[in-house]
VEXKOL-913070 format. One line per 10 residues: number of its first residue (from 1); their letters; for each residue x, y, z of C-alpha. Coordinates in steps of 0.05 Angstrom, whole numbers, plus 5000, padded with zeros to 4 digits. Layout:
% VEXKOL-913070
NUM	a	X:Y:Z  ...;
% end
This chain:
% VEXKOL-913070
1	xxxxxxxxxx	5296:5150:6657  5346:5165:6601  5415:5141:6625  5469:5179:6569  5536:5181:6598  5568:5138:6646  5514:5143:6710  5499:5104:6778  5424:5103:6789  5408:5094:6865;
11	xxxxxxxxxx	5347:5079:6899  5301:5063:6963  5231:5034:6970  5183:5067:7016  5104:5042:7040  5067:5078:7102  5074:5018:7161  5126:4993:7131  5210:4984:7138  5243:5026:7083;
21	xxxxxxxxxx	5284:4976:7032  5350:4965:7020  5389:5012:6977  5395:4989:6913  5446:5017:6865  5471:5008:6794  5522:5038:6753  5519:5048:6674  5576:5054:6632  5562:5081:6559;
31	xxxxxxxxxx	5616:5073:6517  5630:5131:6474  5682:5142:6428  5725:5210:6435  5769:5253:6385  5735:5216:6328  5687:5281:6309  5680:5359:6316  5615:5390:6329  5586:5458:6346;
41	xxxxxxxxxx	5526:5495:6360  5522:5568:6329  5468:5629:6332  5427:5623:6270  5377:5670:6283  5348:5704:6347  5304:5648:6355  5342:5589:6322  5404:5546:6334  5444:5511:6288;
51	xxxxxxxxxx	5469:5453:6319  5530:5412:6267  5565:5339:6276  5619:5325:6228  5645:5255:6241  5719:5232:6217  5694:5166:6200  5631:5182:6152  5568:5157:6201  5503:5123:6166;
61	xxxxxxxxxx	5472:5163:6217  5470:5220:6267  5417:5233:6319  5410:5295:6367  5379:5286:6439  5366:5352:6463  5330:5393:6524  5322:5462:6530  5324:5496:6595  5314:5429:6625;
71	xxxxxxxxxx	5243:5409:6595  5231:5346:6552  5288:5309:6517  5268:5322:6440  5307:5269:6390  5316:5283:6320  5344:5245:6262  5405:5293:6233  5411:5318:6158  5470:5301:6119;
81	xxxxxxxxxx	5505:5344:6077  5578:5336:6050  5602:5304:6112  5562:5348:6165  5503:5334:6199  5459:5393:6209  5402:5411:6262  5363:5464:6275  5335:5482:6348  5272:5528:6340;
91	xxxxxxxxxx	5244:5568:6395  5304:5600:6439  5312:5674:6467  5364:5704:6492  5399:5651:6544  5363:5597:6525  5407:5540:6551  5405:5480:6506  5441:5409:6529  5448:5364:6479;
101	xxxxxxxxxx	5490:5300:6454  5489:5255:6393  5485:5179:6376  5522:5164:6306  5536:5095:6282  5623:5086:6265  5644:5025:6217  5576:4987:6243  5558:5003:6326  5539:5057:6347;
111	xxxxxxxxxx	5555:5108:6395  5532:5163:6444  5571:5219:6443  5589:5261:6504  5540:5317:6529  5543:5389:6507  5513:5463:6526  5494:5522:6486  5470:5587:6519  5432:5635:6463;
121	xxxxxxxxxx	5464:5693:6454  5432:5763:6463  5450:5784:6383  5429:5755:6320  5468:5722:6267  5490:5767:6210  5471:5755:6136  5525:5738:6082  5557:5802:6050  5527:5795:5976;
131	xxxxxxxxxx	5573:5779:5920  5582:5806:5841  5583:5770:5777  5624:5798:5739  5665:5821:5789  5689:5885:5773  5736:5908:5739  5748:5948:5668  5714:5914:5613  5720:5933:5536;
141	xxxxxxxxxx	5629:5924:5536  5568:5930:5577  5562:5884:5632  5496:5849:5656  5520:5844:5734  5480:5791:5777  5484:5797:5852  5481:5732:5903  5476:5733:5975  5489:5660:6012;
151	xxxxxxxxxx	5446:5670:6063  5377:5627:6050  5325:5675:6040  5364:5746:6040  5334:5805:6003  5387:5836:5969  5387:5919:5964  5428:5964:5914  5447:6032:5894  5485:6038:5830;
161	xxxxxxxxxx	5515:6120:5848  5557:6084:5897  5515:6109:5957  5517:6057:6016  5448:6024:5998  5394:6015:6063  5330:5972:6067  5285:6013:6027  5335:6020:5969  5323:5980:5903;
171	xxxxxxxxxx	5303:5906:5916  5348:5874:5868  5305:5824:5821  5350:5807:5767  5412:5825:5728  5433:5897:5729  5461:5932:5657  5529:5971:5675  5531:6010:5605  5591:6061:5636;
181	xxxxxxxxxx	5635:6068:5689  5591:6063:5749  5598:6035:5823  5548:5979:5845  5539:5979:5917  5504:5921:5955  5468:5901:6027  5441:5832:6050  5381:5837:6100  5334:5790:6122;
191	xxxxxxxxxx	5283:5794:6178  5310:5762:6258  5389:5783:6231  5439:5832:6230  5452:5862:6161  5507:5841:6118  5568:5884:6115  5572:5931:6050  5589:5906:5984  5617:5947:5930;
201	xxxxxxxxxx	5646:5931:5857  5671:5988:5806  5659:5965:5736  5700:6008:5685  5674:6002:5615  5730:6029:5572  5714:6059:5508  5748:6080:5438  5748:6153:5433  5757:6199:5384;
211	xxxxxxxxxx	5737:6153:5327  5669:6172:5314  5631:6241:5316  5549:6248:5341  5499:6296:5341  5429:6315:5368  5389:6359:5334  5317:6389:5339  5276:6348:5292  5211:6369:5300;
221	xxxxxxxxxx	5176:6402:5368  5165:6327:5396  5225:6290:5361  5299:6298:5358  5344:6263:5299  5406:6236:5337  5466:6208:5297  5529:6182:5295  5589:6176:5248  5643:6125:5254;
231	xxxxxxxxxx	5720:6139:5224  5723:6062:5205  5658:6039:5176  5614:5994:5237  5584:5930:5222  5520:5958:5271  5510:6017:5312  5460:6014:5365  5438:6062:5404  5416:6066:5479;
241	xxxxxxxxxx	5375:6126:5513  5341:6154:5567  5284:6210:5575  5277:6256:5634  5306:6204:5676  5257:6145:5655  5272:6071:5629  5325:6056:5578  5304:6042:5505  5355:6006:5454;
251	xxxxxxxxxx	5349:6012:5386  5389:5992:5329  5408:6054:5281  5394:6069:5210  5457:6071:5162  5458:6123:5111  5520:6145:5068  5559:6128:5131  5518:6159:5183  5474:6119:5233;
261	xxxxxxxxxx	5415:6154:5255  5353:6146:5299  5300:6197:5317  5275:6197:5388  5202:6218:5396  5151:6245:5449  5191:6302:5472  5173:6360:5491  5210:6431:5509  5263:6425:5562;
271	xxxxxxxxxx	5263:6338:5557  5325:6314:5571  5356:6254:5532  5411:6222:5567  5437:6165:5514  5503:6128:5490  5518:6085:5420  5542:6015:5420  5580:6002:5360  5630:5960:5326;
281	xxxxxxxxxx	5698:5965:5304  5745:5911:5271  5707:5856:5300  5706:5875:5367  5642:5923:5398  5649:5983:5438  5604:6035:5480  5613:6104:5477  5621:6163:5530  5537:6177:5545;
291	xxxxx	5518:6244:5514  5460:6292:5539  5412:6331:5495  5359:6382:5519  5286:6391:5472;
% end
């Protein structure tokens, strides 16, 4: 018999053919201390718990003593982390009634802690709304935009139209390239939760106008010569293009008599080329407005 909190155990003695005994009682006093920690126990997941002691004295130890819906007493050793001890209770559904308490050890004894109870809830717990780096913002360059999500083991969808993204959008893998002004626009999911709430960053990319001219000109049936011309002389030109909607290439141009140029092959009648020049200028770089060009 597990005796927790302050208790009186009574009891009898019974044998056919013969007198019943005495009553014999005791009473157990466990000392715990009060007011010296917080604790909690939140939904994790629609199945999980997360059960947290955070002592005011820092403990060399935390245990949790735990039932669920009145079966066995399970006892756990706790997990530290920056001043919290963590626990997580597995198989719960919906009003699942977990009791539970704590010993912890304070400047050397240690201590039970009062009981507590947890009921499931009927709802899940909600992933972490996902977070930009860069944030956005206008920016004088292309940004390479990474996107985090703090829940353990989120997937992470995008659009990058600004279109609220669902769970068959893009699966973001890795950094994204924001070459223009364009809206990123992010969900958290993860299987047993509710989705995150909707994240969104604008990035601005501002550009130097009006100091340059372009062209794109038929070439040959399957190529097109595209170039550009800077008022002040560029250190590099590069140049950055799409066809008929497929991957990004990035090449760096050809200077000629002032003139960077690049010819874009495997085109045929009616391709479109959707592209846009990085260049520099006094030291700093710059991208341009994108262009469109049409085999």
């Amino acid at each position: 018999m597990t005796v927790a909190a302050t208790q009186t155990v009574t009891a009898i003695g019974t044998l056919s053919g013969s007198t019943t005994s005495a009553v014999a009682s005791a009473t157990y006093t466990i000392s715990t201390v009060t007011g010296d920690f917080s604790q909690s126990a939140t939904l994790q997941t629609s199945t999980t718990a997360l059960v947290s002691f955070t002592p005011t004295t820092p403990a060399a130890f935390a245990d949790i003593h735990y039932t669920v819906n009145g079966g066995s007493q399970l006892n756990y050793p706790m997990t530290l982390a920056s001043g919290t001890w963590t626990q997580t209770i597995p198989g719960l559904n919906s009003g699942s009634v977990v009791n539970y308490f704590f010993t912890y050890e304070k400047n050397g004894p240690q201590y039970d802690s009062p009981h507590f109870t947890y009921t499931q809830g009927g709802s899940t717990a909600t992933v972490a709304t996902p977070t930009f780096t860069p944030a956005g913002g206008t920016y004088s360059s292309t940004q390479s935009v990474t996107i985090t999500d703090a829940t353990a083991g989120a997937a992470v969808h995008y659009t990058t139209d600004g279109t609220t993204p669902t769970g068959s959008s893009p699966t973001y893998t890795g950094p994204i390239t924001v070459a223009a002004t364009q809206t990123v626009t992010a969900i958290g999911t993860l299987s047993g939760s509710t989705t995150s709430a909707v994240a969104s960053a604008t990035y601005t990319i501002s550009t130097v106008t009006g100091d340059f001219s372009q062209s794109a000109t038929l070439q040959t049936s399957t190529t097109a010569l595209v170039s550009f011309t800077p008022t002040t002389p560029a250190a590099f030109a590069d140049i950055h293009y799409t066809v008929n909607g497929g991957s990004q290439l990035n090449y760096p141009m050809t200077l000629a008599s002032g003139t960077w140029t690049q010819t874009i092959p495997g085109l045929n009648s009616g391709s479109v080329v959707n592209y846009f020049f990085t260049y520099e200028k006094n030291g700093p770089q710059y991208d341009s407005p994108h262009f469109t060009y049409t085999q």
